[in-house]
VOVEX-381153 format. One record per residue (C-alpha): residue in three letters; residue number from 1; x, y, z. Coordinates in Angstrom, 2 decimals, always signed. Example, Ala and Ser with C-alpha at 12.3 -4.5 7.8 and 13.67 -1.06 7.14 Angstrom:
<site "Ala" 1 <+12.30 -4.50 +7.80>>
<site "Ser" 2 <+13.67 -1.06 +7.14>>
***
This chain:
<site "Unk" 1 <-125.93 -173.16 +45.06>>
<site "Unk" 2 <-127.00 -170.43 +42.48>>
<site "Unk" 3 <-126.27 -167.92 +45.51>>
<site "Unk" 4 <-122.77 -169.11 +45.92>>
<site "Unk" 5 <-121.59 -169.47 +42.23>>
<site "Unk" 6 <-122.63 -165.43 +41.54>>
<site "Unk" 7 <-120.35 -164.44 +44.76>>
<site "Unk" 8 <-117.55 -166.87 +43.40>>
<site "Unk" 9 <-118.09 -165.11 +40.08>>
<site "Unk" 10 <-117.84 -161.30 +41.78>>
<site "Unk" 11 <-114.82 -162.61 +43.92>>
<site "Unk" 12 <-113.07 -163.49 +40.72>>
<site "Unk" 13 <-113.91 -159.63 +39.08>>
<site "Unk" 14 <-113.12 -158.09 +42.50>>
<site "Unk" 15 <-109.74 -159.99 +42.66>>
<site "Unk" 16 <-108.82 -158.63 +39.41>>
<site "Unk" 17 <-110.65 -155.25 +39.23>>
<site "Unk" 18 <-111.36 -153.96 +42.71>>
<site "Unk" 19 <-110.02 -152.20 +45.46>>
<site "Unk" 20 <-110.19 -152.93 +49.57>>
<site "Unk" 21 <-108.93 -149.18 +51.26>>
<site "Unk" 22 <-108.74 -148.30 +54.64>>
<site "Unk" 23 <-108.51 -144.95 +54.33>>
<site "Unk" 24 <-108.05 -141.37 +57.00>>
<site "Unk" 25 <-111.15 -139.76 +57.11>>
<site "Unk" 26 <-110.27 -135.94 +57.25>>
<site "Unk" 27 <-112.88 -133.53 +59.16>>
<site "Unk" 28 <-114.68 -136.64 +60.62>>
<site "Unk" 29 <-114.82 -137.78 +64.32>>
<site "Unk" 30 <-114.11 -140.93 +62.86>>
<site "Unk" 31 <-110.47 -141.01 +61.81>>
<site "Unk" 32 <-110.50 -144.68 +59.72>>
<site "Unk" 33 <-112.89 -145.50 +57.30>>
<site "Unk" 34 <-113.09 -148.64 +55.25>>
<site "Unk" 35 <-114.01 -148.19 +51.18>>
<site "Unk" 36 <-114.73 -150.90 +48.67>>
<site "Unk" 37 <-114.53 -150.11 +45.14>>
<site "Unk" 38 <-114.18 -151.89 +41.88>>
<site "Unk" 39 <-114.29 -150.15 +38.60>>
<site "Unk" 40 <-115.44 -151.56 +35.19>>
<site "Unk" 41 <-115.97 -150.27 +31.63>>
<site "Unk" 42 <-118.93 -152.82 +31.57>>
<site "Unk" 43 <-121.70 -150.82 +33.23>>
<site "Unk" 44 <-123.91 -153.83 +33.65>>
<site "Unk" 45 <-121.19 -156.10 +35.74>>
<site "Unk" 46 <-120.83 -152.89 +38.04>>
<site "Unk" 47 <-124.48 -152.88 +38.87>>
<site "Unk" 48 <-124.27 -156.46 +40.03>>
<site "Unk" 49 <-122.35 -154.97 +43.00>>
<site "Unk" 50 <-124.94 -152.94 +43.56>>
<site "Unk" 51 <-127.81 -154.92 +43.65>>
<site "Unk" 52 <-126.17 -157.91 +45.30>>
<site "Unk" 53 <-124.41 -155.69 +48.14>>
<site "Unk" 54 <-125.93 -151.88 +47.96>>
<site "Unk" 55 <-123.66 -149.24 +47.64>>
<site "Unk" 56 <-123.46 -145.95 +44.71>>
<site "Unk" 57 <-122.07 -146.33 +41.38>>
<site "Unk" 58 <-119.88 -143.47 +39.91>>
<site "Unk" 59 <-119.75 -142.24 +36.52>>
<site "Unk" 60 <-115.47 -141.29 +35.94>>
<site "Unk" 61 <-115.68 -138.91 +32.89>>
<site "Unk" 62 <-112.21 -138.99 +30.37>>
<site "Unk" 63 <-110.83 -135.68 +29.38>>
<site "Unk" 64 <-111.54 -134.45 +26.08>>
<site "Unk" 65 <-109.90 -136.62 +23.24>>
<site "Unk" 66 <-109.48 -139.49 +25.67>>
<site "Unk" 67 <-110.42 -142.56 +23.74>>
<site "Unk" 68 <-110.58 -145.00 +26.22>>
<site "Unk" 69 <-113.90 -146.30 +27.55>>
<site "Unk" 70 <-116.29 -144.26 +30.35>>
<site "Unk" 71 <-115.49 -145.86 +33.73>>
<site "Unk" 72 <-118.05 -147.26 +35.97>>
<site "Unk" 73 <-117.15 -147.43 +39.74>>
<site "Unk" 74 <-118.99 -149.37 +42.30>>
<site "Unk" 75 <-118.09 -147.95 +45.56>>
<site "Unk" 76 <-119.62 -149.19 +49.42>>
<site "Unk" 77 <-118.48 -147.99 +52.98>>
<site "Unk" 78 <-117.97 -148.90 +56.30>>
<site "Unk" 79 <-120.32 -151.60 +57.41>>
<site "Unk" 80 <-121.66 -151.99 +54.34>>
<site "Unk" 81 <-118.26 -152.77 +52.87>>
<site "Unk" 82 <-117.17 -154.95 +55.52>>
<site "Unk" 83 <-120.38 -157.27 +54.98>>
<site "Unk" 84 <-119.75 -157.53 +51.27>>
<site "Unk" 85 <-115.96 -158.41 +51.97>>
<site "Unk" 86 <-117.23 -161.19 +54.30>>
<site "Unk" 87 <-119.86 -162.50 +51.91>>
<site "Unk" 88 <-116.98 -162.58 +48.88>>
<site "Unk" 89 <-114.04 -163.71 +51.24>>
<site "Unk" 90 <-114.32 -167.64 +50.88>>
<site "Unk" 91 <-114.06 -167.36 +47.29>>
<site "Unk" 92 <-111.36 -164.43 +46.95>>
<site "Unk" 93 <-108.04 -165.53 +45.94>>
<site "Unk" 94 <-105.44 -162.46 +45.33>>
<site "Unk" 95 <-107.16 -160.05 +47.90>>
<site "Unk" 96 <-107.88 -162.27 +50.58>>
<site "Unk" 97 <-106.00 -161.30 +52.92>>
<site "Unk" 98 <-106.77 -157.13 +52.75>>
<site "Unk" 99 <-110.47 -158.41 +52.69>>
<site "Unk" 100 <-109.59 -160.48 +56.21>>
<site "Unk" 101 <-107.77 -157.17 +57.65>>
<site "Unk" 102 <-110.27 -154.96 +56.30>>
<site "Unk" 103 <-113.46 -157.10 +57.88>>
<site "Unk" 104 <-111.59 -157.26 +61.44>>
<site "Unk" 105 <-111.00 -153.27 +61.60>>
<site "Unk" 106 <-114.58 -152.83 +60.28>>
<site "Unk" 107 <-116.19 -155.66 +62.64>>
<site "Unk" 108 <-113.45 -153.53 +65.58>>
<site "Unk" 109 <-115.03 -150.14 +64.52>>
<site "Unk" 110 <-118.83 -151.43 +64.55>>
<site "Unk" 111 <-118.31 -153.40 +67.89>>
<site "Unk" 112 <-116.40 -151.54 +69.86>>
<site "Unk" 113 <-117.16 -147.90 +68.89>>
<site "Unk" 114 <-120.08 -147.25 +66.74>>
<site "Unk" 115 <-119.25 -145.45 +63.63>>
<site "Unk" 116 <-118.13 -142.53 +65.64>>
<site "Unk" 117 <-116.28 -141.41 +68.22>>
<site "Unk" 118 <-114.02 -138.96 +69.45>>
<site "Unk" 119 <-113.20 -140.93 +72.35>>
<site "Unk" 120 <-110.64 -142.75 +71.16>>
<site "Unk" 121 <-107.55 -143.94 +73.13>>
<site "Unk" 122 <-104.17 -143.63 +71.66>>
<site "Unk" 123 <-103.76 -147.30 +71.12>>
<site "Unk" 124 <-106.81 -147.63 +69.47>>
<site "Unk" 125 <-105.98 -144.94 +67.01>>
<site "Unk" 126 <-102.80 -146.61 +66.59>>
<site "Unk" 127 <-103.97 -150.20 +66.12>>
<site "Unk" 128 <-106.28 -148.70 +63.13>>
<site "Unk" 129 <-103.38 -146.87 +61.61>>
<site "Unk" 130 <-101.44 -150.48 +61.85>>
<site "Unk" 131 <-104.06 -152.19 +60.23>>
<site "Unk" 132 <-104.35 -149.18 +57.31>>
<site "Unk" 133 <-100.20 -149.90 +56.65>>
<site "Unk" 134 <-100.75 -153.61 +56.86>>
<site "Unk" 135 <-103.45 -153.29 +53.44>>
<site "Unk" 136 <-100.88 -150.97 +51.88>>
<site "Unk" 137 <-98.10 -153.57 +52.41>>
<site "Unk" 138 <-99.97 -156.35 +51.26>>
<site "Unk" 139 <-100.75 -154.46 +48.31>>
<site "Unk" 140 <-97.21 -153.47 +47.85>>
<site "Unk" 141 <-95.51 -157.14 +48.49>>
<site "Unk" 142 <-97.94 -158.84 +45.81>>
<site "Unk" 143 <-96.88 -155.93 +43.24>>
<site "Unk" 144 <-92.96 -156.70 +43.86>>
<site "Unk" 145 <-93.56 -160.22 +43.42>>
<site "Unk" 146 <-95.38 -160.34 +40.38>>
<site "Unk" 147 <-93.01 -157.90 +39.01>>
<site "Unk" 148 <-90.67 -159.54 +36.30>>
***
């Protein structure tokens, strides 16, 4: 039980502070790649992501006279990322559904093609691409509607 109540907690933070991308991977054989990321200004949360799912933090300096707070940034890829979307899915509320897209293209990429591969067919290029638009729309659709 203790198990599940600290995912349900880090599915509530990731809902509100993180980030599911599938993002073009430029000079790689591997044209999709999926990143993970959730920034805080509380270094301590942020290494809970670490610990409980692996990954790097990242320090994100201000610019000289910037008062606000030093950013912490958990980031995990590929594999990696799609395992700790699928351990924080059941209890994710607001990015549920780029978590579920996100998990099938990584579980597609890991299954059917290793990590990398310049062998790819045309439709399977183009079913990744899909599934990249489908996170940004998701992510665009829940901005219009909680817009006033």
């Amino acid at each position: 039980m203790k198990q599940q109540l600290k995912l349900a907690y880090l599915a509530g933070l990731f809902d509100g502070e993180g980030c599911v991308m599938i993002r073009k991977a430029y000079g790689r054989n591997s044209p999709i790649k999926l990143s993970v990321m959730l920034g805080n200004t509380n270094r301590p949360l942020v290494e809970i992501f670490k610990s409980t799912f692996g990954g790097a933090i990242f320090v994100i300096h201000r610019k000289d006279g910037d008062i606000r707070a030093t950013v912490w940034q958990w980031t995990i890829v590929c594999r990696a990322a799609g395992q700790a979307l699928e351990a924080l899915l059941p209890y994710l509320i607001g990015k549920k559904q780029e978590a579920e897209i996100a998990i099938a293209l990584q579980k597609r990429i890991s299954a059917k093609m290793g990590r990398y591969s310049n062998k790819l067919s045309g439709e399977e290029l183009e079913l990744r691409e899909n599934m990249r638009l489908q996170i940004l729309a998701v992510r665009k659709s829940i901005k219009v509607r909680s817009a006033p």
